[in-house]
N, C-alpha and C positions, 0 to 999 in steps of 0.2 A: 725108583727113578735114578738113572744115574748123573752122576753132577754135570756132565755138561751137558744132560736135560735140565736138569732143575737151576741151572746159571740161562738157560732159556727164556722157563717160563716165567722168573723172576725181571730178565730184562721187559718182557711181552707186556707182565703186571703195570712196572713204572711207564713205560708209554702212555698205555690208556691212560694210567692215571695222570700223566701231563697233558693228554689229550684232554682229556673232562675238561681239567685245569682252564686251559686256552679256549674252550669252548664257553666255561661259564663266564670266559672274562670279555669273550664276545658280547653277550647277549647284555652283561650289564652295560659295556660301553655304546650298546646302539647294533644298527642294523646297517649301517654305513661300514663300520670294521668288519665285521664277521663276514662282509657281502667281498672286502678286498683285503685280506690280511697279509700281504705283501708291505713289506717292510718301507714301502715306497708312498704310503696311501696319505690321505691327504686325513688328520687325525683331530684339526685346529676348527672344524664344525660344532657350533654349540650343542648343546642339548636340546632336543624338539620344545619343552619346556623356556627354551629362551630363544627359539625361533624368533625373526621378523614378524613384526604382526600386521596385519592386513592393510594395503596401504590404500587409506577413505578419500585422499586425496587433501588439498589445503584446510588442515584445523585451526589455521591462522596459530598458531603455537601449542594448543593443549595438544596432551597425551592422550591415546583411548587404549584402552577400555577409561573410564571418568570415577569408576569408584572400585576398590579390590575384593570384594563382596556384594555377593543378590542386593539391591536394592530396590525398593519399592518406590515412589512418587506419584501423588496426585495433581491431576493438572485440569480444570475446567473448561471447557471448553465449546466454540459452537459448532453444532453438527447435526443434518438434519438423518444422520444412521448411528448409529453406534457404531464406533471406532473399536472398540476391543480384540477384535479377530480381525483387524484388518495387516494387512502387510506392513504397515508401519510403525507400531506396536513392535512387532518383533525383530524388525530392521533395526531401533533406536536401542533395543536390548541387544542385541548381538554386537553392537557399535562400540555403546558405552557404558552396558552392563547394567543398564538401568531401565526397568521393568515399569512401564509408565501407565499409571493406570488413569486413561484419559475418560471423565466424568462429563460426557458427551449433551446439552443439552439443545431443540432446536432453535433458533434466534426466537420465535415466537413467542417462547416459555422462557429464555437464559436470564433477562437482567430478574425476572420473577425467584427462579428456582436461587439465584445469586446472592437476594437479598433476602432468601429465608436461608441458607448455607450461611451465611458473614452473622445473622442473627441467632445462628447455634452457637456462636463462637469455636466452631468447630472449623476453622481456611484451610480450602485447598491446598500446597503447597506451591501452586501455581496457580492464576487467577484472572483476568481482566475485566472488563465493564464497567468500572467504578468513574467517576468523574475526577479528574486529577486531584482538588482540593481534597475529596475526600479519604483520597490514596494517602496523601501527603498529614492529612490527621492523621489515621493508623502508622505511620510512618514513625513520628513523634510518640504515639504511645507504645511504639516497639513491637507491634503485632506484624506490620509489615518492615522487611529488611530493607537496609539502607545499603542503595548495590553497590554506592560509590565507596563504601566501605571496605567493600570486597574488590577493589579494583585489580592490585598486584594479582589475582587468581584469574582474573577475566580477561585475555589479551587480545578477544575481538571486542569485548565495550571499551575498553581504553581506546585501542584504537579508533574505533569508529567514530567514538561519542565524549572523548574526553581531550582526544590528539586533532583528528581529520576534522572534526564538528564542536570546537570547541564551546561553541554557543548553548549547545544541548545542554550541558548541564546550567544555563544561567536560565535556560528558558521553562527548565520544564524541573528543575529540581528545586529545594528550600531557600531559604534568605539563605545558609551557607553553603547552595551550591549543591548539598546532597540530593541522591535522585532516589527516588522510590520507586519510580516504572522505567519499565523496560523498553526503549524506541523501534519500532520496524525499519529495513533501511533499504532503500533501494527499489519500492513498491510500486511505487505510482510509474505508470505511462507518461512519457511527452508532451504527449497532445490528447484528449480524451473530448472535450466539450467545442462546438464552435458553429459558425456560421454553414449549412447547408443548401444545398442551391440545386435545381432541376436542369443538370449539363444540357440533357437532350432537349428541355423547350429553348435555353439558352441557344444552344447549336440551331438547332431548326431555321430561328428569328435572326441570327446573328448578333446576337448580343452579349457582346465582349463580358469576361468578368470580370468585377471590377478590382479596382488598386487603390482606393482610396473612398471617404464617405460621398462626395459626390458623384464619382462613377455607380455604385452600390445606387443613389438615389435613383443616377439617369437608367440605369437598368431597370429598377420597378416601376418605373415609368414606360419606357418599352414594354415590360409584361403584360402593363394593363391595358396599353394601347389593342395590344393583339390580343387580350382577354378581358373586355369591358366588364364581366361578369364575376371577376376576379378581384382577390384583395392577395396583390402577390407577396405580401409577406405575412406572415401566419404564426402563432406561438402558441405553447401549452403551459408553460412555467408559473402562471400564474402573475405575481406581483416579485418573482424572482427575479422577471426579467431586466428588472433592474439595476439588479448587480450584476449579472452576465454580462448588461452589455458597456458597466460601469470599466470594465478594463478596458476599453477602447477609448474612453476619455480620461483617461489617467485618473479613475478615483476607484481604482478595485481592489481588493484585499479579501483575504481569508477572514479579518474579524470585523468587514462592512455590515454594518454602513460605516466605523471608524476606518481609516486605511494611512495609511502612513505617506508622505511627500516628501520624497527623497531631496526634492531642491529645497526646500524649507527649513528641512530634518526635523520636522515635527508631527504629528500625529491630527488629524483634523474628520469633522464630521461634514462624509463625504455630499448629504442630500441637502445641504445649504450652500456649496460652494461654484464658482460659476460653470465650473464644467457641466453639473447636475443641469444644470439652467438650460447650457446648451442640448446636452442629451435630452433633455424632454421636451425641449423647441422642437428638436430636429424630429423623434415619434411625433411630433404633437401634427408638424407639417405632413408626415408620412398621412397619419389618419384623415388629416384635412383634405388632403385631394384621392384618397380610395385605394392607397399604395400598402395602409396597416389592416389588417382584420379588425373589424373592432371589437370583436370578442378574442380581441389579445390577451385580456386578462381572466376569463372564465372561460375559455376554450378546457374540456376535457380531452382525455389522452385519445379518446376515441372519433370524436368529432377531428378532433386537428387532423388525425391520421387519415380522415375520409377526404378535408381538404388537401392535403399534401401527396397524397396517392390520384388526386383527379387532376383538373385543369381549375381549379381553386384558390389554390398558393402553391408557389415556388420556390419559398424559398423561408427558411428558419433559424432556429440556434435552438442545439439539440448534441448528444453522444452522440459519436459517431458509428456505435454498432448500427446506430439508425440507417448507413448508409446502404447498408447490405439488407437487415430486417425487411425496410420498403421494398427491394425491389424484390425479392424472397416470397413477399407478400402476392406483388401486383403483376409480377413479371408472366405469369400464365391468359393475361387480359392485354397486359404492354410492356412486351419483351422490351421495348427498346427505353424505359423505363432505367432514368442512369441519374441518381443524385450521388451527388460529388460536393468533397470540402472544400469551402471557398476563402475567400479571404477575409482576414479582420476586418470590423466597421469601426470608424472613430477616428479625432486626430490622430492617437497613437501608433496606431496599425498594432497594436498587440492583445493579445491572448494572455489567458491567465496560465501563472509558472506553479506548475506543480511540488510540493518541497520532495529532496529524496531523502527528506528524515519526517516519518510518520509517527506519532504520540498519541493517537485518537484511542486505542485500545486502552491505555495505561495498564501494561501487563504489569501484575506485583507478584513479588514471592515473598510467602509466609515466616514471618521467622520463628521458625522452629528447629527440631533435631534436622532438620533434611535441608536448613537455609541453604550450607553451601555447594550439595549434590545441585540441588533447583539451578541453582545459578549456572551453576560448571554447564548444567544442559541447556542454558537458554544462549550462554555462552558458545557453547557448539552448533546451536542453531544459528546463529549471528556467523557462524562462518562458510567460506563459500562451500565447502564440502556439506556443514550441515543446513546450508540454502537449497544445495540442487536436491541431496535426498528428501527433506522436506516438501519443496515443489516442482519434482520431476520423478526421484524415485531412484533406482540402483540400473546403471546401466548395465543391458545384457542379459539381464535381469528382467525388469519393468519395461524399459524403455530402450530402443536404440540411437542413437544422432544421424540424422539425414540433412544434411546441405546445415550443418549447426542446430538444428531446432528436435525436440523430442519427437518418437512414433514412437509409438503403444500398438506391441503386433500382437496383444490380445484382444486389443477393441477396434478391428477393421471395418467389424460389421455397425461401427457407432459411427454414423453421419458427419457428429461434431466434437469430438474429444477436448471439453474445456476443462474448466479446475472444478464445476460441479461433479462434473463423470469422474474427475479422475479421487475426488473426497471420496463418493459413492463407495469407488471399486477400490481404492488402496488406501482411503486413509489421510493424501497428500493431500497440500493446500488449509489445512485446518485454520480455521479464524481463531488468531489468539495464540498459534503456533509456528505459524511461518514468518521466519523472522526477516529474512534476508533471500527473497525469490531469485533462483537463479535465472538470467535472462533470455536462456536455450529453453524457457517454461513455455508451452503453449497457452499460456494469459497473454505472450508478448507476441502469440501467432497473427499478426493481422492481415487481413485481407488486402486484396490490390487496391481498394478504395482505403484501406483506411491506411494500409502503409503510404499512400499516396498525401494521405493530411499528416503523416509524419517526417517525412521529407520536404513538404512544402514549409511547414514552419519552423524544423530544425533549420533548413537550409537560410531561409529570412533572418530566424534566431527574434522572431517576435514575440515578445515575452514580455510580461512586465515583471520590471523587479520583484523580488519577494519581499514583503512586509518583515521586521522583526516578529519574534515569537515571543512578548514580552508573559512574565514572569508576576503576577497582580498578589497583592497579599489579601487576607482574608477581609480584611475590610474593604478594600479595590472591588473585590469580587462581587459584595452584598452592593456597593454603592453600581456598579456596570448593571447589574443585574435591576436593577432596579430602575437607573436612567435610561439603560437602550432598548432595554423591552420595550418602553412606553413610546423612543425618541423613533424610532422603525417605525415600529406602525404608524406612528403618524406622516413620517416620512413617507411610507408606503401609498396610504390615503391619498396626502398631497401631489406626490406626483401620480395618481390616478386619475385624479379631477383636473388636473392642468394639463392632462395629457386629450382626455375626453371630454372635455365641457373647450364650448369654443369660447366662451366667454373671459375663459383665464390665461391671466396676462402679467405686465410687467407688476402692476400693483400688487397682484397676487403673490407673488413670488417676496415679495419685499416684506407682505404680509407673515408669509410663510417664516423667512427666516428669522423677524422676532418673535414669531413665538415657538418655535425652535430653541430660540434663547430662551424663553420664560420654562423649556422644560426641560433646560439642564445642559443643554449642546458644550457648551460651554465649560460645566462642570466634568461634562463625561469627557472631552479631551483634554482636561487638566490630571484627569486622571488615568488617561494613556502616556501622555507627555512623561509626569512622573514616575510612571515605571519605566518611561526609556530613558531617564536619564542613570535609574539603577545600571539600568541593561547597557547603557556604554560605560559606563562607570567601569562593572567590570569586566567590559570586553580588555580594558586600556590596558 
C-alpha cells in the first residue's frame, strides 16, 4: 500500500471510531439526543427515571407513590363480592404502591367474622366495627395506633379533623384528646328523612300545603272530608315516630331521647319536658277525630305501603327514595300518582341536621410494622383525589363527567347505576373505605322529586341545630347505658298510652314525669351536663 493510501485508511479507522464514540454517548444520554444532536438541542430534560409522575389530582399535600417498596396491607372490610380482582385493588397499587389485600366480608357475617379475627389477636391492619369505647381500650393497651400521634404525617386529618373540626378530636378521642378512629367526612346528604304528602290528591281537592302545624292539621282534615274511609296520615316506624317528629318541637337529637337546649345550654330528658306534652296532645287530637292511622304504631312496611299506594293515607314521614319507589310501584295502575316532599310539622318548622363528620364506623389501624403505611393510605383516602377514586373511580377510564355528575359507559345496559352496582363491578364505594365521597358520586344523583326536597329545605335552611358530640368516660357509659335503656322504653310506653287511650290526660302526664324522676331522668342528664361542661372546657 502506498502511503498516501495507508495516511487514508488510517484517517477512515479514527472516524469510525469517533463515530461509535458519539453513538454510545447517544444512547447512554437518552433517546431525546440521539433523535437531535445538533448543537442547538434542548439537553436540560431529566432522565425518564425522574420524569413527573402522574398527576391523581389534590392529595391535599402527600407525595405518591406513599411507600418506595412492594407493600402489602390488610384492610377488613364490608362487601357483599370479593374485592380482590376488582379495579380498585389495582388502581390504589398503581397510585400509591401499596398492594391492599382487602378481607372482604358480607355485613351479614362482618361484626361475626370481626370478633373471632380481634380474638386471634391476629388485627387487620385496617379494621372498623368495633364500638368507640372498645376501640379506645385497645388504643390504651397499644394494639390500636394513636392517629393523633401521627398527625405531622397526615395533612388531610389535621386538616379536616384537627384544624377545620376542631371538636373531633374532643368528641370522639381520649380524656387527652388522642383519637384512635378514623372520621368519614363529608357523607351524609342534606336532606334524606321527612314529611311525605300525596301532591296529586292534594291538587285534585285543592288543598294547599301546608306552612305551619296548623295548616298540616287543616289539610288532614280536608283529606278525610273527601275520604271518610281514610285515616290520612299513616306511619310504619313504629314507636320511632317519636323522635322523628321530636325535631319539630325543638326536642330532637342524635342521642334522644337526651337532646341538648341550646337556650338553656344544658342537656335535658326530652319525654318529660312540655314540648313532649304538646306533641302527643297534638297525635293525640290527630287520632281522636280519624286524621292518624291507629295502627301508627304496628303498622308493617307492607301494610302502610298498601295504605299509602291506595286512597288510605296521604300522607307520612319516611326517606325520601320512597318518593320515587311508590310511584315506580303504582304508577302502571295510576300514572298520575305523584308524592312529593312537604314541609316540616311542629313549632319549629325544622328537620333533623345531618353532621358532615361521620364516627359510626370507628375505623382503626393496627399498630404494627405497617402503622404508618395504613395511615398514609386512609390519609390519601381523606383527600379529594382519593375521595373521587374511591367513589367514582378513574376518569376516562371508569367513568366520564356529564353536566358534573359521573356516567359509566360500561354499564348503559344497567337501569340504575347506584354505589351497589358500582361496589359489584369496581370495587368503589366500599363500607369502611370510602372516606371522603366525592360529591360528582352518583349517591348524590337525585331525582326531580328528591332534588326538589333538597332545595326546598336548603333554601328554608330548616334545620335544627346540631347537638354536641359529647365525649362519656367509661363509667358515663356503664351508668347511660343502664339509665336510658330503661328511661326510653318507658318513655316509649307512655307516650303510646297517652297517645291511644282517650282517657289520658293532664294527670297522667304529671304522673308520668315523677316517675320519670324515680328512674333516674334526672340522674341521666346530670350526666350529659357533665360531660358538656368537659367538652366546653375544652373547646375555650
Amino acid at each position: 500500500m502506498s502511503k498516501k493510501g495507508l495516511v487514508l485508511a488510517v484517517a477512515i479507522a479514527m472516524l469510525m471510531t469517533l463515530l461509535a464514540a458519539c453513538a454510545g454517548k447517544g444512547e447512554e444520554q437518552g433517546a431525546s439526543n440521539s433523535a437531535n444532536p445538533s448543537p442547538s438541542a434542548d439537553t436540560s430534560a431529566p432522565p425518564a427515571s425522574e420524569a413527573a409522575a402522574p398527576d391523581y389530582g389534590d392529595t391535599g399535600g402527600l407525595t405518591l407513590p406513599l411507600v418506595d417498596k412492594p407493600t402489602t396491607i390488610t384492610w377488613m372490610v364490608v362487601s357483599e363480592n370479593p374485592v380482590a380482582d376488582k379495579f380498585i385493588v389495582k388502581e390504589i397499587e398503581k397510585r400509591t404502591g401499596i398492594h391492599v389485600d382487602f378481607q372482604s366480608y358480607s355485613k351479614a357475617t362482618f361484626q361475626e367474622k370481626l370478633r373471632v379475627t380481634l380474638g386471634s389477636g391476629k388485627l387487620p391492619d385496617i379494621f372498623h366495627g368495633l364500638p368507640l369505647a372498645e376501640v379506645k381500650k385497645l388504643g390504651k393497651q397499644k394494639a390500636v395506633a394513636a392517629i393523633t400521634d401521627y398527625a405531622d404525617q397526615l395533612p388531610n386529618f389535621t386538616k379536616l379533623y384537627l384544624e377545620e373540626n376542631s371538636w373531633v378530636k374532643q368528641s370522639y378521642g381520649d380524656e387527652q384528646s388522642t383519637m384512635y378512629t378514623w372520621p368519614i367526612y363529608n357523607m351524609n346528604r342534606d336532606v334524606n328523612h321527612g314529611f311525605l304528602y300525596r301532591k296529586d290528591i292534594f291538587d285534585q281537592h285543592h288543598i294547599p300545603l301546608w306552612t305551619n302545624t296548623e295548616e298540616f292539621y287543616q289539610a288532614l282534615k280536608a283529606l278525610k272530608e273527601h275520604y271518610p274511609q281514610s285515616y290520612p296520615l299513616a306511619s310504619k316506624t313504629t314507636a320511632n315516630l317519636f323522635k322523628d317528629y321530636a325535631y319539630g318541637w325543638g326536642i330532637g337529637g342524635e342521642s334522644y331521647p337526651m337532646y341538648y337546649d341550646e337556650a338553656a345550654a344544658e342537656w335535658k330528658f326530652a319525654p318529660i319536658q312540655p314540648a313532649n306534652k304538646e306533641m302527643i296532645d297534638f297525635l293525640k287530637k290527630l287520632l281522636n277525630e280519624g286524621l292518624l292511622d291507629p295502627e301508627f304504631l304496628t303498622d308493617t312496611s307492607d301494610s302502610w305501603t298498601s295504605k299509602m299506594t291506595t286512597d288510605k293515607a296521604f300522607v307520612t314521614f319516611d326517606w325520601i327514595g320512597r318518593l320515587d319507589l311508590f310511584y315506580n310501584q303504582i304508577s302502571s295502575k295510576n300514572p298520575s300518582y305523584d308524592l312529593r316532599y312537604g314541609n316540616p310539622v311542629g313549632p319549629t318548622g325544622n328537620i333533623r341536621t345531618l353532621s358532615p363528620i361521620n364516627n359510626e364506623l370507628n375505623i382503626a389501624v393496627a399498630n404494627n410494622a405497617n402503622t404508618e403505611i395504613a395511615l398514609k393510605l386512609l390519609d390519601y383516602m381523606s383527600s379529594p383525589s382519593g375521595g373521587t377514586l374511591m367513589s367514582m373511580g378513574v376518569e376516562g377510564e371508569v367513568f366520564t363527567l356529564e353536566h358534573d355528575k359521573a356516567v359509566y359507559p360500561e354499564l348503559t345496559d344497567v337501569p340504575l347505576v347506584d354505589i351497589n352496582v358500582l361496589a359489584n363491578e369496581y370495587g368503589l364505594w366500599l363500607e369502611g373505605a370510602t372516606l371522603r365521597p366525592d360529591r360528582r358520586s352518583v349517591y348524590y344523583n337525585f331525582t326531580e322529586k328528591e332534588q326538589e326536597a333538597q332545595d326546598t329545605m336548603l333554601a328554608a335552611q330548616s334545620f335544627e341545630p346540631l347537638d354536641p358530640v359529647l365525649n362519656f368516660t367509661d363509667a358515663e357509659t356503664a351508668e347511660i347505658v343502664e339509665l336510658q335503656t330503661m328511661l326510653q322504653k318507658a318513655a316509649e310506653e307512655f307516650n303510646a298510652n297517652y297517645v291511644l287511650d282517650p282517657a289520658y290526660g293532664d294527670a297522667d302526664w304529671e304522673e308520668w314525669k315523677e316517675y320519670a324522676e324515680k328512674l333516674g331522668a334526672s340522674k341521666l342528664a346530670a350526666v350529659y351536663n357533665e360531660a358538656q361542661k368537659r367538652y366546653g372546657a375544652a373547646s375555650k
